[in-house]
C-alpha positions in Angstrom: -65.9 16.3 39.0 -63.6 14.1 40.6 -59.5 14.5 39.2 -58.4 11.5 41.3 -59.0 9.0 39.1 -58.1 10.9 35.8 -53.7 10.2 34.7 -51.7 13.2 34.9 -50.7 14.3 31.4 -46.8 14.3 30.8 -45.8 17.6 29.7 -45.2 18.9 26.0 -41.7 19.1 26.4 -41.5 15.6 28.0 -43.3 13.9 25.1 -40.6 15.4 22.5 -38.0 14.3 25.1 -38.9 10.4 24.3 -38.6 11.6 20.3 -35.0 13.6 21.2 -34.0 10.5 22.7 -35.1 8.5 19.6 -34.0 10.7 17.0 -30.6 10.6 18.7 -30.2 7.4 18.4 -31.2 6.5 14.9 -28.5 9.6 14.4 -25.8 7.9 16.8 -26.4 4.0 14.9 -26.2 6.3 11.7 -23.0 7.7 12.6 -21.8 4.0 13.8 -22.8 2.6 10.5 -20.4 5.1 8.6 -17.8 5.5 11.0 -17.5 1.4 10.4 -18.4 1.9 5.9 -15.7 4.4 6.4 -13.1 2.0 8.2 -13.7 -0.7 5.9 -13.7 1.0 3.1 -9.8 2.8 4.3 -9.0 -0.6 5.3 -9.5 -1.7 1.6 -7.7 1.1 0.0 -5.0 0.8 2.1 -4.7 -2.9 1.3 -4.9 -1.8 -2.5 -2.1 0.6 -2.3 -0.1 -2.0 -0.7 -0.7 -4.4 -3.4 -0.1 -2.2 -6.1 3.2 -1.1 -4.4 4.7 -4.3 -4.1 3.9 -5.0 -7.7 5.7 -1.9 -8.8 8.4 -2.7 -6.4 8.5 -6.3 -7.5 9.0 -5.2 -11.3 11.5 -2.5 -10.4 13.4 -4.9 -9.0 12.6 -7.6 -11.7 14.3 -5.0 -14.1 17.3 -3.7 -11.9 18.2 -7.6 -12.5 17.6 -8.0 -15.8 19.8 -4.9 -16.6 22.5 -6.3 -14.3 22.3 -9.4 -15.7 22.7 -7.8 -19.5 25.2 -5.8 -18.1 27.7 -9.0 -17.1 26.9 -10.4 -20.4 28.0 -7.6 -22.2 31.4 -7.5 -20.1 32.3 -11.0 -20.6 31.9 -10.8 -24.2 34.0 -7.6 -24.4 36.6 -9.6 -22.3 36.7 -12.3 -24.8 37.3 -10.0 -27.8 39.9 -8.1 -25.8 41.7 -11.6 -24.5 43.4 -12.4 -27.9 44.4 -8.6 -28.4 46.1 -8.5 -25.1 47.8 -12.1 -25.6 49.5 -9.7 -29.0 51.0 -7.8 -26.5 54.1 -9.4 -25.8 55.3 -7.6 -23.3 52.4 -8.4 -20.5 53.0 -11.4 -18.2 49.4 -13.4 -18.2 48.8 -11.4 -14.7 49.2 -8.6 -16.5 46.7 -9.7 -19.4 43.8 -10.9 -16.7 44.5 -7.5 -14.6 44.0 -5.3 -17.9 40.9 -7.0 -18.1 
């Protein structure tokens, strides 16, 4: 019998090599793909929380002015009821009168 002109087999352990090498990187593209679903999916909850933020800081804000706002109102009209009370006061000079108020 003449072994020339058979192929050398590659061993066992080679064989599961190619298959290591495979499995590895079906597992490495895995990993890829989730890494990335996983950076997208931080990048869109980051992006929520910022738009959710700046509508609560937007309304916070909104309201802080509204109560200022309200505020003023409510101390001019308490300046024009005190006005003619103060003007009764004949003793105060009209500097007097606008400093008292």
């Amino acid at each position: 019998m003449d072994l020339s002109t058979t192929q050398p087999q590659p061993p066992r352990n080679q064989g599961d090599s190619t298959f290591s090498k495979k499995k590895k990187n079906i597992s490495y593209a895995s990993d890829h793909i989730s890494f990335t679903s996983f950076t997208d999916a931080t990048t869109l909850l980051v992006e929520n929380i910022q738009t959710v933020v700046s509508l609560e800081i937007s309304r916070s804000i909104a309201s802080k002015v509204l109560i200022q706002q309200m505020s003023e109102m409510t101390i001019q009209e308490s300046a024009l009821k005190l006005y003619p009370t103060l003007c009764e006061v004949e003793v105060l000079t009209g500097d007097e009168r606008y400093r008292a108020l």
